[in-house]
DORO-708379 format. One record per residue (C-alpha): residue in one letter; x, y, z. Coordinates in steps of 0.5 Angstrom, whole numbers, plus 500, padded with zeros to 3 digits. Each point is the difference from the previous one (the first is absolute). Layout:
AXYZ
...
END
This chain:
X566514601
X504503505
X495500507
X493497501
X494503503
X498497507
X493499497
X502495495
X503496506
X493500503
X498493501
X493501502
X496507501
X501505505
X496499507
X496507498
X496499493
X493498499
X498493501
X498500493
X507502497
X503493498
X507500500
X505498493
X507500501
X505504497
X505494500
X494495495
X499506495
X507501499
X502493499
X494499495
X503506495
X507496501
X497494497
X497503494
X507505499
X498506504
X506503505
X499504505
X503506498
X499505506
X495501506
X497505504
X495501506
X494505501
X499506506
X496497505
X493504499
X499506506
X496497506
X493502499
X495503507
END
């Protein structure tokens, strides 16, 4: 893998989201598929949503 979305570096969730969103880190996911044989082979983030009014 050639480059690393900022958002998988996230070590706790963004000061913006619900109270009732619980954070898990990219970086713990990772590294579970990597002990059972699965390797990273790209990654990608989503567009950011429109704000609503």
């Amino acid at each position: 893998m050639h480059s690393i979305p900022v958002a998988a570096l996230a070590t706790a969730s963004a000061p913006t989201v619900s109270d009732r969103y619980q954070f898990i880190s990219s970086q713990d996911i990772i590294n579970k598929f990597s002990e059972h044989g699965w390797q990273l082979n790209s990654a990608s983030v989503a567009a950011p949503r429109a704000a609503t009014v």
